[in-house]
N, C-alpha and C positions, 0 to 999 in steps of 0.2 A: 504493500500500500504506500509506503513512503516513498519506495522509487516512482513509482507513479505518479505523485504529488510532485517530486525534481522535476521530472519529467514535462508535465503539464504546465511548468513555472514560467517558463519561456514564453509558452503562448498564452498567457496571463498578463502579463507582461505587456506582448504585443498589444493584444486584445484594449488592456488599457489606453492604451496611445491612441488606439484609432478612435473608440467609443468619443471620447472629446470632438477628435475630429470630424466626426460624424454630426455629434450632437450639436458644433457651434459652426457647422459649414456655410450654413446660410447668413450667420453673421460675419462670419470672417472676412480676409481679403480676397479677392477674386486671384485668379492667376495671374491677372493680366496686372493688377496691381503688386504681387507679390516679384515678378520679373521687373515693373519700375522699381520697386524697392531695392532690391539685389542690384540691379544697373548705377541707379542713381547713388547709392551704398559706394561702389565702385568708381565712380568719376569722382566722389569727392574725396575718398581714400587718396585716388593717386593726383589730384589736385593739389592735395597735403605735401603730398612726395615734392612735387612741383614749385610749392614753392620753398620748401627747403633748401631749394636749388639758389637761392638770395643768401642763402647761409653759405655756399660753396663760391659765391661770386665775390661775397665779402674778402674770404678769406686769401681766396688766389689774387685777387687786386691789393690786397694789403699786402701779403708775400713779396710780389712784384714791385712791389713801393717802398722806396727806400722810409727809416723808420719818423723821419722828419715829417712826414708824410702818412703813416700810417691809422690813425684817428679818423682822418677825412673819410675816408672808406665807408665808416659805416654810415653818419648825419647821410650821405649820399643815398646806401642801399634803402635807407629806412623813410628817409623824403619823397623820394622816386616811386616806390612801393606802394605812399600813399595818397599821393597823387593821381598813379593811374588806376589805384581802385578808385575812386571818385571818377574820374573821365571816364572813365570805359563803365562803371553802374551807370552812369547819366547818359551815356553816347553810344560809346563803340562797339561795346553788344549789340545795337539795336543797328547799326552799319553793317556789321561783322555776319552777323545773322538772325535781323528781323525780317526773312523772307528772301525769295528767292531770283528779287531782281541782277539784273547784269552788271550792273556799278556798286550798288549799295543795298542793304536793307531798310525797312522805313516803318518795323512795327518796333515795341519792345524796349521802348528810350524808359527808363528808369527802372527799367524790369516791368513796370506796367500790364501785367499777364496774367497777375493769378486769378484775377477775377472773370476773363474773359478768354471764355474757349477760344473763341473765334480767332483771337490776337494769340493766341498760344499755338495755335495749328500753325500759324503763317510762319512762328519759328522752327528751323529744322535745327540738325534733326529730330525732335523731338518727336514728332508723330515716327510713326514706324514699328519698326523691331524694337530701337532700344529704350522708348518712353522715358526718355530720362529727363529729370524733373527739372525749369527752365533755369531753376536758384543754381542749380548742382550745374549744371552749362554754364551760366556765367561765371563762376567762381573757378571752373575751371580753365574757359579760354581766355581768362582774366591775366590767370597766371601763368599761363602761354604769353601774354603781350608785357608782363614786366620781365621775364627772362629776357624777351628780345630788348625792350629796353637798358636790360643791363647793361647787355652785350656793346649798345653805344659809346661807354664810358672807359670801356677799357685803355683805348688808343689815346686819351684823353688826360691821363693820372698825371699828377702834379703839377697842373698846370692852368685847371679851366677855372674859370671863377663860377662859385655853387650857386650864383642867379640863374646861368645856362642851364643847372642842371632842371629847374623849376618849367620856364619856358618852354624847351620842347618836351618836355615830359609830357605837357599838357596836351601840346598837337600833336604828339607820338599817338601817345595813349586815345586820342578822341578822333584822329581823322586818319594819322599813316599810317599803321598796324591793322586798327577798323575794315578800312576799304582793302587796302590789298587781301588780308586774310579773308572776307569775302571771297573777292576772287578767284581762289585758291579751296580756301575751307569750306565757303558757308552758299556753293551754288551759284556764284558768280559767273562770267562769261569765260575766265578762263580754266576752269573745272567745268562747267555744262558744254560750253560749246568748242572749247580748245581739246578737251579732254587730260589737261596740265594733272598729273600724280604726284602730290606729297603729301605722305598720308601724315605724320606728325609733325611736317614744320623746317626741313632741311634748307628752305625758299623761305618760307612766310615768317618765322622767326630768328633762324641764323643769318640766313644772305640779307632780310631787310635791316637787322640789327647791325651788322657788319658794313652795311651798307651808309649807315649813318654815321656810323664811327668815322668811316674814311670822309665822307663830308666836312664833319668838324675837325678833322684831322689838318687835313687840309687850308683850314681855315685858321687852325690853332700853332703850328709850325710844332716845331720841334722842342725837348727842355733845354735848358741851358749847359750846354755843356755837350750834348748827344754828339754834335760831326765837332772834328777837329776844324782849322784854319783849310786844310786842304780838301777836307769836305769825306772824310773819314772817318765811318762812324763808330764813337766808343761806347764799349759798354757800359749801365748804369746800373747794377746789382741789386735786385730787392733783399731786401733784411731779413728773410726769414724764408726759406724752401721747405721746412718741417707745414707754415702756415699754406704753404702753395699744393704739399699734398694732399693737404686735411682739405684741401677746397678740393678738388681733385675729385676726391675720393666721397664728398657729399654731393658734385655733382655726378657723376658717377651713380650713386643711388637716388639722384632726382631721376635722372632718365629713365627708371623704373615707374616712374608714374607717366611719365611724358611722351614713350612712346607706347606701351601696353596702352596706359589710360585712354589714348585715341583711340581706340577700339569702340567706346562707350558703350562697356556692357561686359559684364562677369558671366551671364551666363552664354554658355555655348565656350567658355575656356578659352578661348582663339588668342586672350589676352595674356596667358602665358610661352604660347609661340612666341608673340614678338617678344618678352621677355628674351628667350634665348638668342636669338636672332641678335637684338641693341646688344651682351652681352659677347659674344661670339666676335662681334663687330669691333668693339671696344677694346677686349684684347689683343687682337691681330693689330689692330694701329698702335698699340705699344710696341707690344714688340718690333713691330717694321720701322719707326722713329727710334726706337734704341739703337736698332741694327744698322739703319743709315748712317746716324749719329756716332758711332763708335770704328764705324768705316771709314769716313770723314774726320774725325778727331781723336780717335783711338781713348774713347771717352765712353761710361755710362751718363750721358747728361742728363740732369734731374730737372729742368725746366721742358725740357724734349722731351722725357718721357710722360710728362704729363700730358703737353700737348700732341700729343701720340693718341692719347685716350679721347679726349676733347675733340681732336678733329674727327674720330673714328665713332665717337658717338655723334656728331655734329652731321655727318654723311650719311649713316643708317637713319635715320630721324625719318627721308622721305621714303624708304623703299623697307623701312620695318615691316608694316604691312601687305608688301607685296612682293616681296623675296622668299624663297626656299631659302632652308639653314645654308644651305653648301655657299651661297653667294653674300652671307654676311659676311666671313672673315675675307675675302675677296673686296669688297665694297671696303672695311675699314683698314685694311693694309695697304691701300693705294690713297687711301685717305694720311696716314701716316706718315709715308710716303711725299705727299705733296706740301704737309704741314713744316718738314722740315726743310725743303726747296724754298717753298714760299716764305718762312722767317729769317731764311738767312738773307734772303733777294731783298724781301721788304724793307730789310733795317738797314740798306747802305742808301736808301731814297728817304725813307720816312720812319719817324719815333714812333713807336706802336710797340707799348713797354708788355701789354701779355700776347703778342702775338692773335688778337681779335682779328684782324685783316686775313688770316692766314686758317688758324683754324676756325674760325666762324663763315667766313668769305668765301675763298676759294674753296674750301671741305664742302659749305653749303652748295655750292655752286656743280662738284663734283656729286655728290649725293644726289639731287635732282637728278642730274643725266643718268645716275647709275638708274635708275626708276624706266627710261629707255634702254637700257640693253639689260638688264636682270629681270624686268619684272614677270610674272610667272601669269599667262594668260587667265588661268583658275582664280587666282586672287583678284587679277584686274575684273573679274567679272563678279567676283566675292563682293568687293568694295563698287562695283556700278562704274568705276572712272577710265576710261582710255585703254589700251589694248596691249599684250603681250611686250617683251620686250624685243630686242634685237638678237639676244641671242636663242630666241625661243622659234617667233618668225619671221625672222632674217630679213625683217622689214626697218626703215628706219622711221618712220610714222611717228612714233613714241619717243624718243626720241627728240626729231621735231618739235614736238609739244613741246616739251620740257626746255627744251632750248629757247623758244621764242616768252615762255612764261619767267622765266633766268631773266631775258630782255628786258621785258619789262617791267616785271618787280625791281630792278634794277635802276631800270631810267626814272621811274615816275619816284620812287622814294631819294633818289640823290639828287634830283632837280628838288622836291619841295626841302628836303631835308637842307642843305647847300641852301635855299634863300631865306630858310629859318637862320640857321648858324651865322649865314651872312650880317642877315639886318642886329642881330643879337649880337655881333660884332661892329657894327655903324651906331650903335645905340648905348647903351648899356657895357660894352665891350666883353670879350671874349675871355681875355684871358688877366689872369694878375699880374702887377708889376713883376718887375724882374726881383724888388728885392723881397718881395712877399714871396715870389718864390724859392730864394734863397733861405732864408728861415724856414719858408715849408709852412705848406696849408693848416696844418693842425692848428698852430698859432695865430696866424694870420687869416686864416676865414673860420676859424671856431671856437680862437679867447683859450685854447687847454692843447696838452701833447698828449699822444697817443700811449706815449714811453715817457710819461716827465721825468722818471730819476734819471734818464740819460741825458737829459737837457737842462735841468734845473739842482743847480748843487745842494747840498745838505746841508743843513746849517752848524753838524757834526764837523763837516769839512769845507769851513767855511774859505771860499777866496776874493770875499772882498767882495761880493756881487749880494744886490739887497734880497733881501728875502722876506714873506712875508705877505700880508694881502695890501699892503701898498706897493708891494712891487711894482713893475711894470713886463711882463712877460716876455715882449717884442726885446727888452734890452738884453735878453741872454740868447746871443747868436748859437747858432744850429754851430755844432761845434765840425771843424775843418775835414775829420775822416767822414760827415758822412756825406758831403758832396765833393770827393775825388772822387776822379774817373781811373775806371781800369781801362788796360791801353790793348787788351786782346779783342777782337770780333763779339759782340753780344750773340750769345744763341741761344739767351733763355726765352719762352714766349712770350 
């Protein structure tokens, strides 16, 4: 009798579990709600991932920065951040993807949605397969458009004055990121009718980012100190490469939400393929920038191998969703590859202290096209966008696409970008005096140092310099090692 009773325990058990489910089915949530819930779950999980990635940008731009310099970093990540939540809840969403016209969207300006179906349909994709809820979309292609944002500033370090960072944040976040990512993302002309493929952002987030940076770049010149008299450029050493892995290495686990999380939607799993795929990706462009690197300078370089990673997740970004495993480490190995050509090329023309130009830029640029010749016909019709790739069928169509969407995204953001930065420099001006640069931002555009015992003596060891809160901060010069130049090749990015 007793085994009998073991026996029958199990299906007691069961029995249990269902009886509820039975008894409360007509209350509960339908399936079709139970699937948004699990989706919407999902995009804001890896939203979260996403924006952790401001945690990864802090750190590799402070690394990068020499330590006079290192404080600015964050007043920047953390101003920037909340600025374009403001413009983009008010605007850019509703650009981005209030409906499925050819230029822009025009429902959904302050989220404006919950109340009304009607206004909720016209945002995609929401209706559909993955019902995901309009809050859980904007929060997360929000923080798709401060990544790109960030990406601006790199090229930028030490030197710009933090009004610029204010201004185009605005028109970043509200009209250039908005409208192109349309184009691209949210059903625009060049995804409907070009058939342009980037399924997480290798165009719409890195190349436009990248794309701005060299604007201001351009506009903002070079630090003090970068080329020699003969126009040879030196290196200028960030203070910390332990802080440049640690960024490294959190954006690294950002792209775990960045490009799985485009998927929008946990169930159906598909969001652990790209998993592997960004991952597969990402290794292979280390190791191929070590391997360069060390052929080239008989060196493990530790600024190289980061941007190894970087450009290798920067390049899988478009074709995560639409590649077979085989052609991720292919895709970020020629990504790596290109990362160390292009920072070594870029820095005898222009200061571009983390190498943004190069792995954001050209990686972005290269990623796109890979999307023409990898993409896997299956996926291209998985995802509804443009057609197989070049090496699937030996067409270059696709291709094409991708090539002329590069074109574009390209002209239309460094022409607005370029007359923003411009009048921003006719106005208000661009960059700090020379001697605010000399003492370094931390002091001179934010009143504190980032490292004050390295700048401000003790009064234990005392040398004659006042101390105290009537001090005056500006009168303790940045002291003499930390603006010499080293006199070998820079090849950190």
């Amino acid at each position: 009798m007793r085994r009998k009773l073991l026996a029958a325990a199990p299906l007691g058990v069961i029995a249990a579990l269902l009886v509820p489910s039975a008894a409360f089915g007509a209350d509960g949530p339908s399936l079709a709600e139970t699937v948004s819930s699990v989706n919407t779950t999902w995009v804001i999980v890896a939203g979260i991932l996403v924006m952790f990635m401001q945690a990864g940008f802090a750190f590799l731009e402070i690394g990068f920065s020499r330590a006079k310099n290192a404080g600015a970093g964050i007043a920047k990540i953390l101003v920037n951040f909340s600025i374009s939540s403001l413009c983009y809840w008010a605007v850019g969403f509703a650009l981005a993807f209030g409906g499925t016209a050819a230029i822009a969207g025009t429902h959904g300006f302050f989220l404006d949605v919950s109340t009304d179906a009607a206004s909720t349909a016209k945002i995609i994709p929401l209706v559909g397969v993955t019902g995901v809820n309009p809050a859980a979309l904007l929060f997360f292609q929000f923080v798709f458009c401060a990544v790109s944002l960030a990406i601006v500033w790199g090229t930028t370090l030490e030197r710009i004055k933090f009004a610029a960072y204010v201004i185009y944040a605005i028109i970043f976040s509200s009209l250039i990121y908005p409208v192109i990512s349309h184009w691209i993302f949210g059903g625009g002309w060049l995804q409907a009718n070009i058939g342009m493929q980037d399924f997480a952002g290798s165009t719409v987030v890195h190349l436009i980012g990248a794309t701005g940076a060299l604007a201001a770049l351009l506009l903002l010149g070079p630090r003090i100190g970068k080329f020699a008299s003969n126009g040879k450029p030196r290196a200028i050493p960030g203070h910390s490469m332990p802080l440049v892995g640690l960024g490294v290495l959190i954006l690294w686990l950002g792209w775990f939400g960045f490009n799985p999380g485009s998927t929008l939607a946990a169930i159906g799993n598909r969001f652990a393929e790209v998993v592997v795929v960004t991952n597969l990706a990402a290794a292979a462009g280390v190791v191929a920038a070590v391997s360069v690197m060390y052929v080239k300078s008989k060196t493990i370089d530790i600024g190289m191998a980061g941007n190894g990673a970087i450009a290798a997740l920067v390049a899988i970004t478009a074709p995560s969703g639409y590649v077979e495993y085989w052609a991720a480490p292919i895709i970020g190995a020629v990504a790596g590859v290109i990362v160390v050509f292009g920072v070594l090329a870029i820095d005898k023309v222009l200061d571009d202290p983390v190498g943004a130009l190069s792995a954001h830029g050209l990686a972005g640029v290269w990623g796109t096209l890979s999307c023409g010749i990898f993409t896997a016909p299956r996926l291209a019709e998985l995802n509804g966008v443009g057609d197989g790739g070049l090496w699937y069928t030996g067409s270059f169509h696709q291709l094409g696409a991708q090539a002329l969407g590069i074109a574009v995204a390209f002209g239309c953001v460094f022409v607005v970008s370029y007359a923003t930065f411009w009048l921003i420099k006719k106005t208000i001006g661009l960059r700090v005096t020379a001697e605010q640069e000399d003492v370094g931002l931390d002091i001179s555009e934010h009143g504190m140092y980032g490292y004050p015992e390295q700048f401000i003596p003790q009064p234990e060891y005392s040398t004659g310099v006042q101390h105290g809160p009537s001090a005056a901060p500006t009168a303790v010069p940045a002291p003499a090692a930390v603006t010499q130049m080293a006199t070998q090749p820079e090849t950190q990015g």
